[in-house]
MMTF fields as JSON, N, C-alpha, C and O atoms, coordinates in Angstrom:
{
  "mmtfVersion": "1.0.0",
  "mmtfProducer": "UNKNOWN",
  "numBonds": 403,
  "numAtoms": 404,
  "numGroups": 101,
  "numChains": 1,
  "numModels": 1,
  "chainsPerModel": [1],
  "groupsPerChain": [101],
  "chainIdList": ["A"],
  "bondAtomList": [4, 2, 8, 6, 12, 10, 16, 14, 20, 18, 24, 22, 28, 26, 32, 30, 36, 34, 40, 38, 44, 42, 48, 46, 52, 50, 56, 54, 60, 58, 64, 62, 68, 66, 72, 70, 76, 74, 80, 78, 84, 82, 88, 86, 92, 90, 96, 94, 100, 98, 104, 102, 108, 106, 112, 110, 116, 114, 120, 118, 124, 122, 128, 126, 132, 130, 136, 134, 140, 138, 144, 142, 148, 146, 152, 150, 156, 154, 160, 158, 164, 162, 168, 166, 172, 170, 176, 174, 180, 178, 184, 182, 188, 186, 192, 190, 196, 194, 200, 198, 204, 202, 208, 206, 212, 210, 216, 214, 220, 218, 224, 222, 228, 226, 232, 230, 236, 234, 240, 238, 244, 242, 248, 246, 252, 250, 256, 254, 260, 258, 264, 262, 268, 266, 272, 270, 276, 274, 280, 278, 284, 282, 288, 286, 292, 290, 296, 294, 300, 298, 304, 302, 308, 306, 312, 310, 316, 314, 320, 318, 324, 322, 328, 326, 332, 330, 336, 334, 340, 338, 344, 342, 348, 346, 352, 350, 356, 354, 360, 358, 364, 362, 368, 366, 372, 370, 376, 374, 380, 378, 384, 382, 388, 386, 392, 390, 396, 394, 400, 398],
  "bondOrderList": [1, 1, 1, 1, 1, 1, 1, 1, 1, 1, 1, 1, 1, 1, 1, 1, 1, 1, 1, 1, 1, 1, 1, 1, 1, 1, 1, 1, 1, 1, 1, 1, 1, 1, 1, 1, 1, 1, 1, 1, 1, 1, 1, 1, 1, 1, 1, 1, 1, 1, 1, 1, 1, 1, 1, 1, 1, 1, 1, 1, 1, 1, 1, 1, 1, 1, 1, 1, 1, 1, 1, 1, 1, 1, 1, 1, 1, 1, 1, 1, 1, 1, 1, 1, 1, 1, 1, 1, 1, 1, 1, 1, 1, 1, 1, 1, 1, 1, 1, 1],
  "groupList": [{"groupName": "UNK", "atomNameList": ["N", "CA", "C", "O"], "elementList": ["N", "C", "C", "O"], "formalChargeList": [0, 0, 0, 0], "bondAtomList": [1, 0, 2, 1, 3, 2], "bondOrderList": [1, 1, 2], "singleLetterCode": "X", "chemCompType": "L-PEPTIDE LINKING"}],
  "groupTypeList": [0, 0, 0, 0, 0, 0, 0, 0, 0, 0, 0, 0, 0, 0, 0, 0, 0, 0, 0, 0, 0, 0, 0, 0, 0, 0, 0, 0, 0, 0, 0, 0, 0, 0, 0, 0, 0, 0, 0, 0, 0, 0, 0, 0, 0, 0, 0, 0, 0, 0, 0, 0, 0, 0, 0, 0, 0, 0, 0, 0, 0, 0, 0, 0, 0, 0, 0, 0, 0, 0, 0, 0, 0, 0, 0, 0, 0, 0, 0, 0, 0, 0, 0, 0, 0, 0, 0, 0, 0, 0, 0, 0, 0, 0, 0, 0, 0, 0, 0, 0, 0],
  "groupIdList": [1, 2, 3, 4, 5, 6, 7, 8, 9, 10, 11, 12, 13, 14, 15, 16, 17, 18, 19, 20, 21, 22, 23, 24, 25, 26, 27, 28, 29, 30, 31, 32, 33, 34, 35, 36, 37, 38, 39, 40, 41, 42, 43, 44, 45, 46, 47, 48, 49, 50, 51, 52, 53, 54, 55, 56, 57, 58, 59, 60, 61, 62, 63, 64, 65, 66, 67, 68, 69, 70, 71, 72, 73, 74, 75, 76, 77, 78, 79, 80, 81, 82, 83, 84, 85, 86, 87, 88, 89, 90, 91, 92, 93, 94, 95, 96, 97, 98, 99, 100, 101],
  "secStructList": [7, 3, 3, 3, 7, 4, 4, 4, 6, 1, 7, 2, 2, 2, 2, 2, 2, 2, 2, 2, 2, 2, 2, 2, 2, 0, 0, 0, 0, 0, 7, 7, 7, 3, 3, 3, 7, 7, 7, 6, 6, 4, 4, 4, 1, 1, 7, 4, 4, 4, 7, 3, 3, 3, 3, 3, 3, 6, 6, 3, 3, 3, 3, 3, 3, 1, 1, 1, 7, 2, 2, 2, 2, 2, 2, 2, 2, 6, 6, 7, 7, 2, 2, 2, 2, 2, 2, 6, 6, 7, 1, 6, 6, 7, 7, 7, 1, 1, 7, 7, 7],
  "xCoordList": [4.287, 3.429, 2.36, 2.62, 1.351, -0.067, -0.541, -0.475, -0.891, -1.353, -2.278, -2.015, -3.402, -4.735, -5.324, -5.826, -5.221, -5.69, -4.949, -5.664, -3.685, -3.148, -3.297, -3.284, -3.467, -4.598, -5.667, -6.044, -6.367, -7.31, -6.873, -7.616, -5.947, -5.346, -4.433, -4.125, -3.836, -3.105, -3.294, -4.236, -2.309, -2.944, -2.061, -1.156, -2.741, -1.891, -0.096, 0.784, 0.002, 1.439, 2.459, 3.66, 1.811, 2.725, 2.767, 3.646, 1.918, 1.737, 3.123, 3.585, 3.937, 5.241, 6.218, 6.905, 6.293, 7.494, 7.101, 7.848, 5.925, 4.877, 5.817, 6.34, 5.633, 6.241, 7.538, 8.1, 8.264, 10.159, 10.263, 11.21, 9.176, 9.709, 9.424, 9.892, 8.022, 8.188, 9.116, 8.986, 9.84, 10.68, 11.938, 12.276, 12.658, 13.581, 13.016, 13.917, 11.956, 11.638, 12.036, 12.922, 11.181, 11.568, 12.803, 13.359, 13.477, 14.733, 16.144, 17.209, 15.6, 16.755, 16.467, 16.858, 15.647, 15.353, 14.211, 14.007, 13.625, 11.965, 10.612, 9.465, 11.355, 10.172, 9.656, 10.298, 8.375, 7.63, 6.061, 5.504, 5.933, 5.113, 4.38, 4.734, 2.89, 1.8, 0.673, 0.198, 0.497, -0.325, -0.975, -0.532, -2.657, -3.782, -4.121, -4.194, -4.302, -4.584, -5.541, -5.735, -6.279, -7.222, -6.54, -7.517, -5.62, -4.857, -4.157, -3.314, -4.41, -3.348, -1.822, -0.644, -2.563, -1.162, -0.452, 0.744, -0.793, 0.945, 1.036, 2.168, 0.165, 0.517, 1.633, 2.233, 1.751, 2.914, 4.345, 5.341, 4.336, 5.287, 5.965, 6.962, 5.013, 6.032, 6.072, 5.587, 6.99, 7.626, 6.773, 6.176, 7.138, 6.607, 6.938, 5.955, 7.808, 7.955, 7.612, 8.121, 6.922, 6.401, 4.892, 4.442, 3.988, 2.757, 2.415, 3.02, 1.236, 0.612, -1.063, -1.374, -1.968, -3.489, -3.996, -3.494, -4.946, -5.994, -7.366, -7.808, -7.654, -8.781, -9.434, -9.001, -10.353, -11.297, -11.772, -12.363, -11.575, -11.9, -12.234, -11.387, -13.338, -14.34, -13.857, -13.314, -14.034, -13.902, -12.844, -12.822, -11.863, -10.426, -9.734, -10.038, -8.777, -7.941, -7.032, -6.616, -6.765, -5.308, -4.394, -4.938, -3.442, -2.534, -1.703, -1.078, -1.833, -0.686, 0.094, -0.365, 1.701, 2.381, 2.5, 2.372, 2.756, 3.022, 4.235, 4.132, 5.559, 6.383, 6.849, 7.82, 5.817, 5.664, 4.874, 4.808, 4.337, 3.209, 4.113, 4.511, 4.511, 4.937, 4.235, 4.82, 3.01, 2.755, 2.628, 2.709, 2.395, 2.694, 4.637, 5.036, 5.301, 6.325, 6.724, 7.15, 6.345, 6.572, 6.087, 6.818, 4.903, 4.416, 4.918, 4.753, 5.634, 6.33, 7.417, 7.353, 8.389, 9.377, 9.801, 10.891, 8.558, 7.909, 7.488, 6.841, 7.637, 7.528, 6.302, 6.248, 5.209, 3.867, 3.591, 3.523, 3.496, 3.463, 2.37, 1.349, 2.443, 1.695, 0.337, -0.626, 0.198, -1.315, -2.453, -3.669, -1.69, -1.851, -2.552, -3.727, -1.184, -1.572, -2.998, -3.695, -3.127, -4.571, -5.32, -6.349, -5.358, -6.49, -6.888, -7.713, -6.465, -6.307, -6.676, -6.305, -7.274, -7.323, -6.185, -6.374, -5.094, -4.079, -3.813, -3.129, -4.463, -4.287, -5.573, -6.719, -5.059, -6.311, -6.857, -6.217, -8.223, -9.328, -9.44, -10.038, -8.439, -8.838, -9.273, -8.212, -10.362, -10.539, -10.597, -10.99, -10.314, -10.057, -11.94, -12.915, -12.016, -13.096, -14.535, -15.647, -14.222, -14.679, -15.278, -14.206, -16.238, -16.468, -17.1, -18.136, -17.018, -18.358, -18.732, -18.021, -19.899, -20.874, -21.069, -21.762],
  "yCoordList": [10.752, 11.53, 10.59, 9.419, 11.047, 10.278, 11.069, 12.295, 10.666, 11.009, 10.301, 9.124, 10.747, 10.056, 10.373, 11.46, 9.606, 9.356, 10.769, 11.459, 10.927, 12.021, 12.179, 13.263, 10.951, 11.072, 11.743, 11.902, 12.253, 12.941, 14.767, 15.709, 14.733, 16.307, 16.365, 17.5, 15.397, 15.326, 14.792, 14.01, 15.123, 14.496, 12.744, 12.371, 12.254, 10.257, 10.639, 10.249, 11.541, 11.177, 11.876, 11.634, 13.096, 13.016, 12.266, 12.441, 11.475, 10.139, 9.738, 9.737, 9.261, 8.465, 9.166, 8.663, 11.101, 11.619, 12.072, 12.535, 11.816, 11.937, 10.911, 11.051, 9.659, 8.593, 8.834, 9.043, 8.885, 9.203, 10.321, 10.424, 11.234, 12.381, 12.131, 12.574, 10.835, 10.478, 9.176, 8.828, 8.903, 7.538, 8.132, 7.684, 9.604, 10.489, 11.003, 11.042, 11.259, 12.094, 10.356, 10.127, 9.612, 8.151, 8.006, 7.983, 7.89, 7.429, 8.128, 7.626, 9.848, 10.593, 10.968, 12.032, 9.933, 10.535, 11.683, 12.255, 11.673, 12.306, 11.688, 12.037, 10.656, 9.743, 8.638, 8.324, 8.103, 6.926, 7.967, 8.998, 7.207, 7.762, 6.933, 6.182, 6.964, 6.289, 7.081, 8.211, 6.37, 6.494, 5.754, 4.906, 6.207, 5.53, 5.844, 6.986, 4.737, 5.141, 3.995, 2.932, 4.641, 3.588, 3.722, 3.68, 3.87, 4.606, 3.27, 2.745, 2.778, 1.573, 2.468, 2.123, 3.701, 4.476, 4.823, 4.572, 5.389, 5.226, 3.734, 3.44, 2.691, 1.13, 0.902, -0.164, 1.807, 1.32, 1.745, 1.351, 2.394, 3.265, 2.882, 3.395, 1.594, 1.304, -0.119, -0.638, -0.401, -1.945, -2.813, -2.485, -4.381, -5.149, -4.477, -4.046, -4.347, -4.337, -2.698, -2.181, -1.959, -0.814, -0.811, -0.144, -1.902, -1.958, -3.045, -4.108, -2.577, -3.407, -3.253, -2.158, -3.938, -4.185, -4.505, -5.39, -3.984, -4.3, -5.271, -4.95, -6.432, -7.061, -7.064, -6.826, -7.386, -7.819, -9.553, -10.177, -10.007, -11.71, -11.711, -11.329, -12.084, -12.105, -11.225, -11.269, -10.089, -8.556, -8.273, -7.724, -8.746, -8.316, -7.916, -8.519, -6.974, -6.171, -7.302, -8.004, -7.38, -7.955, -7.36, -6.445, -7.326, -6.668, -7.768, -8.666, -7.466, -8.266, -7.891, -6.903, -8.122, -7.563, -7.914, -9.107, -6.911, -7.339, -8.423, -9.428, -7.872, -8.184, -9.93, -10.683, -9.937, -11.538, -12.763, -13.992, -11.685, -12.796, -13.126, -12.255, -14.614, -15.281, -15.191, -15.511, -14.735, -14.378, -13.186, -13.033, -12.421, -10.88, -10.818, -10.332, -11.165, -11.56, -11.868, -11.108, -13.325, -13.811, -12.576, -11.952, -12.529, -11.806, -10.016, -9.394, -9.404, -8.448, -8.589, -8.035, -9.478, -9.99, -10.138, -9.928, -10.561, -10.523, -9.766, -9.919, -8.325, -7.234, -6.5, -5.371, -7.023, -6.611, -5.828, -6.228, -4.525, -3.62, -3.696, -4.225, -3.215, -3.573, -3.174, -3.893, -1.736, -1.882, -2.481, -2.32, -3.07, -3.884, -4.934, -5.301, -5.444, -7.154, -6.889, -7.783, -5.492, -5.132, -5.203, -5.679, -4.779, -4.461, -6.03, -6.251, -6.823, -8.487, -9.316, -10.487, -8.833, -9.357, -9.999, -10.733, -9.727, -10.859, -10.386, -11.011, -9.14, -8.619, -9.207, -8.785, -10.424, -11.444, -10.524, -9.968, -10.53, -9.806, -8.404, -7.709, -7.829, -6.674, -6.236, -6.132, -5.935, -5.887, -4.085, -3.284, -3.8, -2.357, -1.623, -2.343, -0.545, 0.314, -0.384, -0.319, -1.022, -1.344, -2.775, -3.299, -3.688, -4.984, -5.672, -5.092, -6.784, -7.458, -8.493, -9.088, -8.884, -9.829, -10.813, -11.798],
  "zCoordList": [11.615, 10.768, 10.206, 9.93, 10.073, 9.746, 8.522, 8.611, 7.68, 6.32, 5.807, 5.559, 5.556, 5.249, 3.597, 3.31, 2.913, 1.578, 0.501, -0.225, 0.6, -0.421, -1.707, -2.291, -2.266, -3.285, -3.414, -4.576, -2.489, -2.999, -2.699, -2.425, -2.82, -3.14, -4.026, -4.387, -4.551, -5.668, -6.746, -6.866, -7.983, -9.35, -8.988, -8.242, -9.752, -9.839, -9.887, -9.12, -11.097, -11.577, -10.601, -10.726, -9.23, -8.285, -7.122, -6.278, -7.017, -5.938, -5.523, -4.382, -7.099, -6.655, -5.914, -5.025, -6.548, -5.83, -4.205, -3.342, -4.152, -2.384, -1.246, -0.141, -2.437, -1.336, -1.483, -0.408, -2.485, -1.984, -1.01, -0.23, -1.074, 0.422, 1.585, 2.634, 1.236, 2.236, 3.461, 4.634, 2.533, 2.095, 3.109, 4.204, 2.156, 2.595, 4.431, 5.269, 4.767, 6.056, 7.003, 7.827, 6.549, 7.697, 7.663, 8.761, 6.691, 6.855, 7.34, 7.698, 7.169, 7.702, 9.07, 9.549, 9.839, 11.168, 11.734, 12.804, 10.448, 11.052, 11.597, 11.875, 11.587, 12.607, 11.511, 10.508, 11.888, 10.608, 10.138, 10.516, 9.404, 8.491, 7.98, 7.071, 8.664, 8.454, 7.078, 7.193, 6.137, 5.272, 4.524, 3.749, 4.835, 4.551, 2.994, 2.539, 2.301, 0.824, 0.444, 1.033, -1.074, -1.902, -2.809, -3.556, -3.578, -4.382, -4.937, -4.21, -5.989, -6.637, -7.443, -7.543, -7.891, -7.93, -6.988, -7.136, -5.918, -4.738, -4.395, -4.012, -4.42, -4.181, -5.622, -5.763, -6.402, -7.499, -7.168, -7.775, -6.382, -6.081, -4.785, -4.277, -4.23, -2.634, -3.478, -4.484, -2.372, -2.224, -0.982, 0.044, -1.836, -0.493, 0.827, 1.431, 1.246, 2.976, 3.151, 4.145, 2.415, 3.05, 3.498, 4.43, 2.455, 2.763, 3.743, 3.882, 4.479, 5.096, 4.988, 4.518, 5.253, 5.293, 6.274, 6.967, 6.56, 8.533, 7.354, 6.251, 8.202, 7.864, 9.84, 10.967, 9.337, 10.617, 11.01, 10.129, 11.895, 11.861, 13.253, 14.061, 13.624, 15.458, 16.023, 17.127, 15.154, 15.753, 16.535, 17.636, 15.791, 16.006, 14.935, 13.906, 14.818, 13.698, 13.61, 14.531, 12.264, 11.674, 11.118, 10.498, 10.978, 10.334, 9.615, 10.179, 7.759, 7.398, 6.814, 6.242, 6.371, 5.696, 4.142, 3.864, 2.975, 2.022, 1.675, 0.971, 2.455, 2.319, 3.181, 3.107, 3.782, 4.526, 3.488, 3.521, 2.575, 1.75, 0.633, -0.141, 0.514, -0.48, -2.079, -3.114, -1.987, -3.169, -4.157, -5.376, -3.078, -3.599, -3.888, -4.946, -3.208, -2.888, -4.743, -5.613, -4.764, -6.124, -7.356, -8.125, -7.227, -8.505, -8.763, -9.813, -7.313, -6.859, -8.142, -9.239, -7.653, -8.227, -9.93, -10.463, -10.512, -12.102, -12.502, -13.538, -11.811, -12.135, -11.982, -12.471, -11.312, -11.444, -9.758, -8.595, -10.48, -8.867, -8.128, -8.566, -7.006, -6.072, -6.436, -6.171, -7.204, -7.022, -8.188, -8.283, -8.829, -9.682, -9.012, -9.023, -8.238, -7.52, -6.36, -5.88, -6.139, -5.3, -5.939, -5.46, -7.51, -8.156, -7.859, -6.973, -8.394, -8.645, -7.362, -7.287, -6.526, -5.384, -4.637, -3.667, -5.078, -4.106, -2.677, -1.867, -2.433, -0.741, -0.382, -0.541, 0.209, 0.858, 2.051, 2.944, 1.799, 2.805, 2.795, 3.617, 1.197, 1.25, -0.266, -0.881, -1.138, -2.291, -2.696, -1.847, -3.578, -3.848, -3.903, -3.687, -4.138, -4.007, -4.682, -4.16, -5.898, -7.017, -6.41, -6.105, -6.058, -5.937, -6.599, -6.925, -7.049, -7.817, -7.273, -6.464, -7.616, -6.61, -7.569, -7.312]
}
């Protein structure tokens, strides 16, 4: 299942129970479940090893994992959720909606 930005049909504060159904459909055998978000509120609501990020480098896709990065990793750990640690730049090569120059 592919799901593209659910945030923008829902209010913030049901974001979190979005991802437990969707948490429940992967895990009881309805397949995986890809979803694209800008959303630092459903980024509060997953864990390292659910997110991942595409950067671009000599026009090739990357893919990295949250749950591989030792620093999201650490600051995960100290309690500071994920879309927090996005707002903050720590998803190297990917900065949230908002940029400053």
């Amino acid at each position: 299942m592919c799901v593209e930005e659910p945030e923008n049909q829902l209010y913030p504060n049901l974001l979190t129970e979005l991802l437990e159904e969707f948490r429940i459909y992967g895990n009881t055998g309805g397949g995986q479940v890809f979803i694209t978000s800008h959303s630092p509120d459903l980024l509060n609501a997953a864990e390292p090893a659910e997110v991942f990020w595409l950067t671009k480098k000599d026009g090739y896709t990357q893919v990295h994992a949250a749950g591989d990065d030792a620093m999201i990793q650490a600051q995960y750990a100290e309690g500071n959720p994920l879309g927090y640690l996005w707002k903050t730049r720590m998803f190297t090569g990917s900065a949230p909606i908002y940029t400053y120059n």
